[in-house]
CHARMM-style PDB file with segment names, atoms N, HN, CA, C and O in Angstrom:
ATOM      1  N   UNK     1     108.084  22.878 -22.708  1.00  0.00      PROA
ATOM      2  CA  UNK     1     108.730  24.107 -22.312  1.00  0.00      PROA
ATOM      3  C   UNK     1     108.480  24.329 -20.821  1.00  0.00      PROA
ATOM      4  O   UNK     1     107.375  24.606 -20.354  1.00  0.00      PROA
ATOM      5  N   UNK     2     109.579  24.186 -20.132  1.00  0.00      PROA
ATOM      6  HN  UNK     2     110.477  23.961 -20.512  1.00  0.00      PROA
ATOM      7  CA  UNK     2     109.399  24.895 -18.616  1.00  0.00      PROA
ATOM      8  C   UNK     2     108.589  26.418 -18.444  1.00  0.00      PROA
ATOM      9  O   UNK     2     108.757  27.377 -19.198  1.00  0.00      PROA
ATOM     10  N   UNK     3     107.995  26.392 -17.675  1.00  0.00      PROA
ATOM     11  HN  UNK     3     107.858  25.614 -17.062  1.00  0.00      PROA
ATOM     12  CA  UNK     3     107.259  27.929 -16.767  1.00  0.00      PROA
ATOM     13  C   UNK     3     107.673  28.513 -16.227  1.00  0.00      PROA
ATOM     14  O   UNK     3     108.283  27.909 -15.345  1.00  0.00      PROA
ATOM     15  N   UNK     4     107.760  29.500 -16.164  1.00  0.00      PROA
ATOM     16  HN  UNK     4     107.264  29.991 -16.881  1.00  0.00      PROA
ATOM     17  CA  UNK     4     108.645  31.099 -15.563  1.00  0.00      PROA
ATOM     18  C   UNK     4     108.238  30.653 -14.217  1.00  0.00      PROA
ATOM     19  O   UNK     4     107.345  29.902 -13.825  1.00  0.00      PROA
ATOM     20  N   UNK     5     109.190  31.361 -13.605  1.00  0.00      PROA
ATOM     21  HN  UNK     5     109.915  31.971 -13.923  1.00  0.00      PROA
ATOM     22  CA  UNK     5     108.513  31.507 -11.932  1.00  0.00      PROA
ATOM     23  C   UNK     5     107.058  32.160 -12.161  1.00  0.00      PROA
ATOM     24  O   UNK     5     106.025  31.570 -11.846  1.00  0.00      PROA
ATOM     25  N   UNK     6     107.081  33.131 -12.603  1.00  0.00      PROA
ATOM     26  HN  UNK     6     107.920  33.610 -12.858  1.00  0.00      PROA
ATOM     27  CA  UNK     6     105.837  33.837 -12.376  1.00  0.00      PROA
ATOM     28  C   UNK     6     104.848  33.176 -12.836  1.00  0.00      PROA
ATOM     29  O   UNK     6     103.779  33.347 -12.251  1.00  0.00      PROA
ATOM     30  N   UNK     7     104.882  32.094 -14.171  1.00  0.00      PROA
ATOM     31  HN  UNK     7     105.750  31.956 -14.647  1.00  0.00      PROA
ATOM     32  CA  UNK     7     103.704  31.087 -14.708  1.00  0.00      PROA
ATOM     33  C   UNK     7     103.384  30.259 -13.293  1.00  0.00      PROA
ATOM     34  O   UNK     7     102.269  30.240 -12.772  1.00  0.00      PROA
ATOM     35  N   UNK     8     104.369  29.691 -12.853  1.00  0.00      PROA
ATOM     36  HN  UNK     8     105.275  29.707 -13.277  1.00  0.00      PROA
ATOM     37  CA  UNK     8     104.151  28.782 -11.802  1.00  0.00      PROA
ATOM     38  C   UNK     8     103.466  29.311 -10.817  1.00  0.00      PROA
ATOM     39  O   UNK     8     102.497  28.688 -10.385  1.00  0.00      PROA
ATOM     40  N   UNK     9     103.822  30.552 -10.268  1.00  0.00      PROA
ATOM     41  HN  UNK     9     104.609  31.058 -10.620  1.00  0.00      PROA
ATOM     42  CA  UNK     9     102.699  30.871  -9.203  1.00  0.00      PROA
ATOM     43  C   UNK     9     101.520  30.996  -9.239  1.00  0.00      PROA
ATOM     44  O   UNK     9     100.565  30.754  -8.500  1.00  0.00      PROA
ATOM     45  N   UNK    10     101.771  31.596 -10.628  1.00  0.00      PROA
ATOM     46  HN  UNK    10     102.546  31.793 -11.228  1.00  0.00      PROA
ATOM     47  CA  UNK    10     100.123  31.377 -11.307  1.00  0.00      PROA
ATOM     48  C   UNK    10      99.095  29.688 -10.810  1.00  0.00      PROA
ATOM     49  O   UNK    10      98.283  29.365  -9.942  1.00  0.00      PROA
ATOM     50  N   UNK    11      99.777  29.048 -11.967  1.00  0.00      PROA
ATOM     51  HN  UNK    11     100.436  29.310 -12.672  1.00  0.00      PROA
ATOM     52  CA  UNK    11      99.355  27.406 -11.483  1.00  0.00      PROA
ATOM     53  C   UNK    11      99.625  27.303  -9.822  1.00  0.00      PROA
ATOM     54  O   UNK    11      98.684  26.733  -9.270  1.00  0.00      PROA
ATOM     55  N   UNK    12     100.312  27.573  -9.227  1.00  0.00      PROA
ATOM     56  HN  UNK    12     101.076  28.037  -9.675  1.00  0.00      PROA
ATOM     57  CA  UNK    12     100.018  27.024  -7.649  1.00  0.00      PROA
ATOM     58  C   UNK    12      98.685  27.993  -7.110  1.00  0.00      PROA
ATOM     59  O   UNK    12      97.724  27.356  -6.678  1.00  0.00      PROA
ATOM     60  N   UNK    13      98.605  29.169  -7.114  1.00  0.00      PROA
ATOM     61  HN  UNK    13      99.385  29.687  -7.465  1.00  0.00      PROA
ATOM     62  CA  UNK    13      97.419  29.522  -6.664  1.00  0.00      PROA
ATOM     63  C   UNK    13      96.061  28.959  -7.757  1.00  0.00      PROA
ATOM     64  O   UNK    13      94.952  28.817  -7.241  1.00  0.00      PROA
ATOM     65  N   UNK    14      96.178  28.771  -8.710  1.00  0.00      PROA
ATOM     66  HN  UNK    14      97.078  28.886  -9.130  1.00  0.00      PROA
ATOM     67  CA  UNK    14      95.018  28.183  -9.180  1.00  0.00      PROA
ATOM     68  C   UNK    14      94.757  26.547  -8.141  1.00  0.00      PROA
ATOM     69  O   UNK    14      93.881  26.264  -7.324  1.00  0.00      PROA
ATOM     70  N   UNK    15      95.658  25.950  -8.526  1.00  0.00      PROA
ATOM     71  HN  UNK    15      96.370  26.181  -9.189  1.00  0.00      PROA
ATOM     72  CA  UNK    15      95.857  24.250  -8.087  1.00  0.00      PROA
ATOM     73  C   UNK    15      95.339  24.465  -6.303  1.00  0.00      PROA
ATOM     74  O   UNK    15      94.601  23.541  -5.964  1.00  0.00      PROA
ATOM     75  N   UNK    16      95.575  25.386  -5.297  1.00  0.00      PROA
ATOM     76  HN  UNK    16      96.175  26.137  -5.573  1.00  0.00      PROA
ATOM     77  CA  UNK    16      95.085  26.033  -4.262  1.00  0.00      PROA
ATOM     78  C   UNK    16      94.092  26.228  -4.332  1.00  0.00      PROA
ATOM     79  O   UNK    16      93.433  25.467  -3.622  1.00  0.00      PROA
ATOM     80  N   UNK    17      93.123  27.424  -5.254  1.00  0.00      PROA
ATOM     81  HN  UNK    17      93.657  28.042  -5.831  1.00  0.00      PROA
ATOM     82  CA  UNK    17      91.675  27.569  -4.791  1.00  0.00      PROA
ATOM     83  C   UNK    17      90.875  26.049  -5.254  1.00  0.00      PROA
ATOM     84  O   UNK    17      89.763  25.701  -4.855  1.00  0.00      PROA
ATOM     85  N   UNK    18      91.698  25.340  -6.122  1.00  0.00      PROA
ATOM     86  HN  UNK    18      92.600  25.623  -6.446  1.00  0.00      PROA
ATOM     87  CA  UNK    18      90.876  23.660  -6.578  1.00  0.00      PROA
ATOM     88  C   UNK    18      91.049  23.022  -5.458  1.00  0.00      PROA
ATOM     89  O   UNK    18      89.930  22.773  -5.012  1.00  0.00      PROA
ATOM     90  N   UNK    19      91.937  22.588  -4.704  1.00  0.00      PROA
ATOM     91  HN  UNK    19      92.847  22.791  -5.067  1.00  0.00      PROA
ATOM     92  CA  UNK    19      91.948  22.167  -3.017  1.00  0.00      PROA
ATOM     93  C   UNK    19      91.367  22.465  -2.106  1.00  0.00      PROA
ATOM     94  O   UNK    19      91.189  21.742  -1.125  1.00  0.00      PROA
ATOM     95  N   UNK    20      90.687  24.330  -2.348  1.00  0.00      PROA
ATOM     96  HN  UNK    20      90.831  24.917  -3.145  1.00  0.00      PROA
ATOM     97  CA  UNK    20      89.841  24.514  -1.020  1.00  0.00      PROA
ATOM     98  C   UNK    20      88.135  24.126  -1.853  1.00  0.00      PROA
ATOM     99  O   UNK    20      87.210  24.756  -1.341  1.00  0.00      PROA
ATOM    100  N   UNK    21      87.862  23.476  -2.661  1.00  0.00      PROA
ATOM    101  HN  UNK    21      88.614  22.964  -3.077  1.00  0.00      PROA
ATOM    102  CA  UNK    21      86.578  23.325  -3.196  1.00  0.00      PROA
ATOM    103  C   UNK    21      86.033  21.737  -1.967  1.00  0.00      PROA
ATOM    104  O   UNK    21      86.485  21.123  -1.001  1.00  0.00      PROA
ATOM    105  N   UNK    22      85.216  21.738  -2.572  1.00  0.00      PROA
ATOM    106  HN  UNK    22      84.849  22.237  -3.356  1.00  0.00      PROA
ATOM    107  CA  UNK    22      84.337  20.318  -2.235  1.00  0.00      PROA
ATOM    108  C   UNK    22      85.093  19.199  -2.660  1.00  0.00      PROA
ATOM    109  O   UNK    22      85.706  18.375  -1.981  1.00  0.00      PROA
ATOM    110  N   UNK    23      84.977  19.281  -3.718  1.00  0.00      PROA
ATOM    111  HN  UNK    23      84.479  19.950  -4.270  1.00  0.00      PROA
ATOM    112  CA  UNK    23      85.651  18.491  -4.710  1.00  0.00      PROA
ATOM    113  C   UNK    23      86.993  18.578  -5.487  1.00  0.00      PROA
ATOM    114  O   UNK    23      86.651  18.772  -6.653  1.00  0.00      PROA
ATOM    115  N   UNK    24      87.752  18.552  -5.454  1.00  0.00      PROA
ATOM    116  HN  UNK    24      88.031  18.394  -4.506  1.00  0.00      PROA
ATOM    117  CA  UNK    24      89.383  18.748  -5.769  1.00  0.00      PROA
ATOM    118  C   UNK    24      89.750  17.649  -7.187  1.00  0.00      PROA
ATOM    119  O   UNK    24      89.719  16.419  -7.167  1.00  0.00      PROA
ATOM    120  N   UNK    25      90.027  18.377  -8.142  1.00  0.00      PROA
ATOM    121  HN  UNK    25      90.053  19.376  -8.159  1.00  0.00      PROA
ATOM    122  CA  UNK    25      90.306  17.247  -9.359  1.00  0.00      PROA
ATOM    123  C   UNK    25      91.040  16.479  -8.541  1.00  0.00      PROA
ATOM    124  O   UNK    25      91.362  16.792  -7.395  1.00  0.00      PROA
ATOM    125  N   UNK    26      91.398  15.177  -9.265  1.00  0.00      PROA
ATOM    126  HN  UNK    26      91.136  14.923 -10.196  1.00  0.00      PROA
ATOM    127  CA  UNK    26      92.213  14.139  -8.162  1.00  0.00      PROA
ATOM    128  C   UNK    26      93.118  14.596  -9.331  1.00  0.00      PROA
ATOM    129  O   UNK    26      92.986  14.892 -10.519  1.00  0.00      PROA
ATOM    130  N   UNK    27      94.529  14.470  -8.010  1.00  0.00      PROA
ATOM    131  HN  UNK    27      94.637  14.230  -7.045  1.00  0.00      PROA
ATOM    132  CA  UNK    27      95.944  14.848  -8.328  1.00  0.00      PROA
ATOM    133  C   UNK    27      96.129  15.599  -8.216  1.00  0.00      PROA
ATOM    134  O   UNK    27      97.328  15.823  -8.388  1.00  0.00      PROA
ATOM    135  N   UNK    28      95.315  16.748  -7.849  1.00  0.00      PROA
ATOM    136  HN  UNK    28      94.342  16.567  -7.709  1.00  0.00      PROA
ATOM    137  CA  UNK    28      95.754  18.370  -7.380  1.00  0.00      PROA
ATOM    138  C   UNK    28      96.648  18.134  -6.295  1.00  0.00      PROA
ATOM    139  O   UNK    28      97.654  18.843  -6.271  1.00  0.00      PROA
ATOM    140  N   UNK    29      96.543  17.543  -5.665  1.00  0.00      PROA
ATOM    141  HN  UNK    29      95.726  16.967  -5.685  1.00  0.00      PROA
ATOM    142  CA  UNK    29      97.284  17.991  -4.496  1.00  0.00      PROA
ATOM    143  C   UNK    29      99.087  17.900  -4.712  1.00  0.00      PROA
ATOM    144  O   UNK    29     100.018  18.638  -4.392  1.00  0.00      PROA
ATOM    145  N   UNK    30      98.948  16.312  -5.572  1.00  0.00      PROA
ATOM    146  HN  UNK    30      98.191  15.712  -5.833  1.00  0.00      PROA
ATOM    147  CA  UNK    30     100.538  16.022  -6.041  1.00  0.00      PROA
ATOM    148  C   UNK    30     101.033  17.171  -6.880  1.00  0.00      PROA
ATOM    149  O   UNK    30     102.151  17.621  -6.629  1.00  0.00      PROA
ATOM    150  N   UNK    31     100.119  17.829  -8.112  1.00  0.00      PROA
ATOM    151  HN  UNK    31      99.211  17.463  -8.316  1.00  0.00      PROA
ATOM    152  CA  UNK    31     100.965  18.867  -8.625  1.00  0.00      PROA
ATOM    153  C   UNK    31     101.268  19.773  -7.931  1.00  0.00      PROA
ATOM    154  O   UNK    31     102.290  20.386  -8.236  1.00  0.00      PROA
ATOM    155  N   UNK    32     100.171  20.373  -6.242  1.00  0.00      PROA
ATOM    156  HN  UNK    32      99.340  19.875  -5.994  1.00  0.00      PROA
ATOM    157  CA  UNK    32     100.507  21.572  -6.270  1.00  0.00      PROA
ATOM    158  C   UNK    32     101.959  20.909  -4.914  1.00  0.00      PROA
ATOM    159  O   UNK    32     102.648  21.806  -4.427  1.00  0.00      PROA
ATOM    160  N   UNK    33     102.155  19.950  -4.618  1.00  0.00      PROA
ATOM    161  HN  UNK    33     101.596  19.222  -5.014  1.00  0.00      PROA
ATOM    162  CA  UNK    33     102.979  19.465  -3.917  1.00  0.00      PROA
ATOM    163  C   UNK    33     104.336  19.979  -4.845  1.00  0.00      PROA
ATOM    164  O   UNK    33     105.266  20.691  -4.465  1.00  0.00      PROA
ATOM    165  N   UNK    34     104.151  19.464  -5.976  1.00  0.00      PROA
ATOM    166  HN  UNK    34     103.396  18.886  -6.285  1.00  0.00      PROA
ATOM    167  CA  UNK    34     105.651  19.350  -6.747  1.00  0.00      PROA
ATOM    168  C   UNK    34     105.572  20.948  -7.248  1.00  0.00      PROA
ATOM    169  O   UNK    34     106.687  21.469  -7.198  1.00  0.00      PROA
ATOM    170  N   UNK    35     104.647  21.737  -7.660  1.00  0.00      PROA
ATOM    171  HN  UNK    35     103.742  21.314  -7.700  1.00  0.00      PROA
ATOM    172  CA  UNK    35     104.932  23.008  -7.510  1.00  0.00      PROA
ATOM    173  C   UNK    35     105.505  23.433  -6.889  1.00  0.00      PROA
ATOM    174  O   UNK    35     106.728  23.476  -7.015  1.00  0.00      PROA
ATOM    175  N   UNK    36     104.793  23.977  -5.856  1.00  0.00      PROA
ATOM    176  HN  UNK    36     103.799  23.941  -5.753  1.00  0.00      PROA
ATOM    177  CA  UNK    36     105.298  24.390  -4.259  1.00  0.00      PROA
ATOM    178  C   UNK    36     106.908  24.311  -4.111  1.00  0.00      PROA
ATOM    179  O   UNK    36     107.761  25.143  -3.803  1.00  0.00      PROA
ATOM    180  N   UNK    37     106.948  22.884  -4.479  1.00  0.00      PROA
ATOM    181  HN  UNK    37     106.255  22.208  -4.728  1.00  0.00      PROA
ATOM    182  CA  UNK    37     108.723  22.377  -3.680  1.00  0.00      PROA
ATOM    183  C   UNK    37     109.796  23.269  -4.925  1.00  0.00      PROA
ATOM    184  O   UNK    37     110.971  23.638  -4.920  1.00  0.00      PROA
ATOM    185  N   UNK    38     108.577  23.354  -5.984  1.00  0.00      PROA
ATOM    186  HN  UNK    38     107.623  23.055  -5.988  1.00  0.00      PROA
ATOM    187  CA  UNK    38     110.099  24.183  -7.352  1.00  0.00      PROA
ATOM    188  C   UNK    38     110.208  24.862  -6.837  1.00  0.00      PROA
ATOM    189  O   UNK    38     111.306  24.938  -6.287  1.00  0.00      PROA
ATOM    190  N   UNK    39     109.186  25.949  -6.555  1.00  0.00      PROA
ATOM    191  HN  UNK    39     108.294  25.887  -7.001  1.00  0.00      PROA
ATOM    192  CA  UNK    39     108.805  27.535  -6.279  1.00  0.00      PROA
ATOM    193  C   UNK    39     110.024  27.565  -5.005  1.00  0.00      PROA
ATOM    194  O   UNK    39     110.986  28.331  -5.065  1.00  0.00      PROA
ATOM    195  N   UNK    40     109.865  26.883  -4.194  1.00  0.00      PROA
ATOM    196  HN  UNK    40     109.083  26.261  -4.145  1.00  0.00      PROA
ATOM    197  CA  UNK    40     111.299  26.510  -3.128  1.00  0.00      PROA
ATOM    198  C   UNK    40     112.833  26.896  -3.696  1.00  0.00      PROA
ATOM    199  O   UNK    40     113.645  27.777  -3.412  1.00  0.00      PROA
ATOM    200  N   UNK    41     112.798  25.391  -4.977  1.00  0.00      PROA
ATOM    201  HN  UNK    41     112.139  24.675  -5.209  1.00  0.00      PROA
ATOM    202  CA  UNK    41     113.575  25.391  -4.916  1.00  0.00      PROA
ATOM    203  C   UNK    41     114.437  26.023  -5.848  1.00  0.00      PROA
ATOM    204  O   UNK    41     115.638  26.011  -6.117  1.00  0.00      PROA
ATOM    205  N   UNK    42     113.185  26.698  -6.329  1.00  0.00      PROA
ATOM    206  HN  UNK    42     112.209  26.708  -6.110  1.00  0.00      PROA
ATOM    207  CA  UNK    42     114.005  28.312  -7.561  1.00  0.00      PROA
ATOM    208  C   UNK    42     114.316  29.474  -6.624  1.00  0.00      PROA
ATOM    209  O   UNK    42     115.106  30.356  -6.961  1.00  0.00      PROA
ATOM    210  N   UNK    43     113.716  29.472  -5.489  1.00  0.00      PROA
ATOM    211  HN  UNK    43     113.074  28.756  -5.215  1.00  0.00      PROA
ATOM    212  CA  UNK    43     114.096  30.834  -4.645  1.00  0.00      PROA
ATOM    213  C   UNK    43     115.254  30.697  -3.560  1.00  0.00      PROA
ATOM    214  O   UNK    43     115.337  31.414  -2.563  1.00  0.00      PROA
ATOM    215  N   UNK    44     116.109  29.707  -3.888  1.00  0.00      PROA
ATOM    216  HN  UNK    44     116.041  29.126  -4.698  1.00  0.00      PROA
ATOM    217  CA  UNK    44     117.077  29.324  -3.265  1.00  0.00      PROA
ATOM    218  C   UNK    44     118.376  30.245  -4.056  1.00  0.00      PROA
ATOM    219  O   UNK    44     118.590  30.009  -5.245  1.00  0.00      PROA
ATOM    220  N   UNK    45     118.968  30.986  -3.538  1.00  0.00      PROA
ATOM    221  HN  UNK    45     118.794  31.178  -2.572  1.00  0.00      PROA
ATOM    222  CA  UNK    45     119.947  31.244  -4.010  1.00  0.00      PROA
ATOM    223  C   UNK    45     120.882  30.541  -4.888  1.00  0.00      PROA
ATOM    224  O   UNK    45     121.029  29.320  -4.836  1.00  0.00      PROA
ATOM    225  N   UNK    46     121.681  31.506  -5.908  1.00  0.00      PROA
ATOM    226  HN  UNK    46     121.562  32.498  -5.951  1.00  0.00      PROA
ATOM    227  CA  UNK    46     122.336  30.605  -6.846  1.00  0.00      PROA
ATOM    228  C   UNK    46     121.850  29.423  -7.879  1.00  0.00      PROA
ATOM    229  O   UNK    46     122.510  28.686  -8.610  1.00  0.00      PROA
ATOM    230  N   UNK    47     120.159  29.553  -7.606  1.00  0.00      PROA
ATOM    231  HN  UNK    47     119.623  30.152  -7.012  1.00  0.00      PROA
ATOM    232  CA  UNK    47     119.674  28.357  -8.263  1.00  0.00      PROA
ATOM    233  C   UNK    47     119.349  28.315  -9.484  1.00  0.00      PROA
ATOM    234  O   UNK    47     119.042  29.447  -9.857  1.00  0.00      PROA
ATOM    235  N   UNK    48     119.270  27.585 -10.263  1.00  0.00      PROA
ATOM    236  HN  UNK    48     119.520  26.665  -9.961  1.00  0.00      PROA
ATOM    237  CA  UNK    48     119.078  28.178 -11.802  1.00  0.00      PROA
ATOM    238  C   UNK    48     118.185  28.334 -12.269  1.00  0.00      PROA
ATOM    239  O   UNK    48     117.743  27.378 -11.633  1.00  0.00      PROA
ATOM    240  N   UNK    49     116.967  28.788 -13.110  1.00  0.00      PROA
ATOM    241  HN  UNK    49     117.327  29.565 -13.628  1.00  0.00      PROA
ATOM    242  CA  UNK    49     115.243  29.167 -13.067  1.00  0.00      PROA
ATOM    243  C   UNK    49     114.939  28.085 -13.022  1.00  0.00      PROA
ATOM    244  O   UNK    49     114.283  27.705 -12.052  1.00  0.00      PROA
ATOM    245  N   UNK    50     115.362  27.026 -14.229  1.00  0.00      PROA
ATOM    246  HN  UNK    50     115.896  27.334 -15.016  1.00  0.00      PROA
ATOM    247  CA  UNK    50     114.540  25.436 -13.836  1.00  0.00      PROA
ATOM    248  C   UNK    50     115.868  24.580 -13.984  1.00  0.00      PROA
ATOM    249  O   UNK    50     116.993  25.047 -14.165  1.00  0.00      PROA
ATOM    250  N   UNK    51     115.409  22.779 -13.835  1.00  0.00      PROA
ATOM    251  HN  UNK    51     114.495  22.400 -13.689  1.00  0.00      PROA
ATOM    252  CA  UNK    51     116.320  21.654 -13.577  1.00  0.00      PROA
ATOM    253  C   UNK    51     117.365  21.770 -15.108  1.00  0.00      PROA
ATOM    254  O   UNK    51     116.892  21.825 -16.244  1.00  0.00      PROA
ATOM    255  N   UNK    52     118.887  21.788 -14.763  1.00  0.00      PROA
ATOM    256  HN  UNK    52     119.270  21.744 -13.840  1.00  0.00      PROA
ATOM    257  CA  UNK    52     119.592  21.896 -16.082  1.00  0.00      PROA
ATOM    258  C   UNK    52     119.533  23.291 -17.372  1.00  0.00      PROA
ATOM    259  O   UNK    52     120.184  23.498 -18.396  1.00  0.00      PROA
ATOM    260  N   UNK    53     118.743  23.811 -16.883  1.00  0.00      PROA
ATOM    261  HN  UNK    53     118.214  23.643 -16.052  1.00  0.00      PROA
ATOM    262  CA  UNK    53     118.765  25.590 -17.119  1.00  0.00      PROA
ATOM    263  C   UNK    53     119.953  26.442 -16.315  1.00  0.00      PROA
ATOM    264  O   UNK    53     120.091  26.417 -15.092  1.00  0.00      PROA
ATOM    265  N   UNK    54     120.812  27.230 -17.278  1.00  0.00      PROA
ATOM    266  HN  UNK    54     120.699  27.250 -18.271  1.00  0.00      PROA
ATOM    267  CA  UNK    54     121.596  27.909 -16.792  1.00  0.00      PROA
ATOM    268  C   UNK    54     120.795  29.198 -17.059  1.00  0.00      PROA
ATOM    269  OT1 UNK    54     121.243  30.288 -16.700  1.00  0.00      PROA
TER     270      UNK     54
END
């Protein structure tokens, strides 16, 4: 099941305070990369909440 915008911001500021630690799970950075770019590219006008969602 896809995540609301609002779930997702959730997960990007979590996946964020794990990046400013010492230690960063490995792969944080790629999810909060591919986060980030949804959160983009849902706030683009006309866009649909997620990929193939009307």
């Amino acid at each position: 099941m896809a995540a609301s915008t609002d779930e997702l911001a959730i997960i990007v500021d979590a996946l964020y305070r794990n990046l400013d630690t010492p230690t960063p799970v490995f792969g944080a950075q790629d999810w909060y990369d591919l986060a980030t770019e949804e959160i983009a590219r849902r706030s683009e006008p006309a866009s649909p909440d997620a990929y193939g969602a009307a």
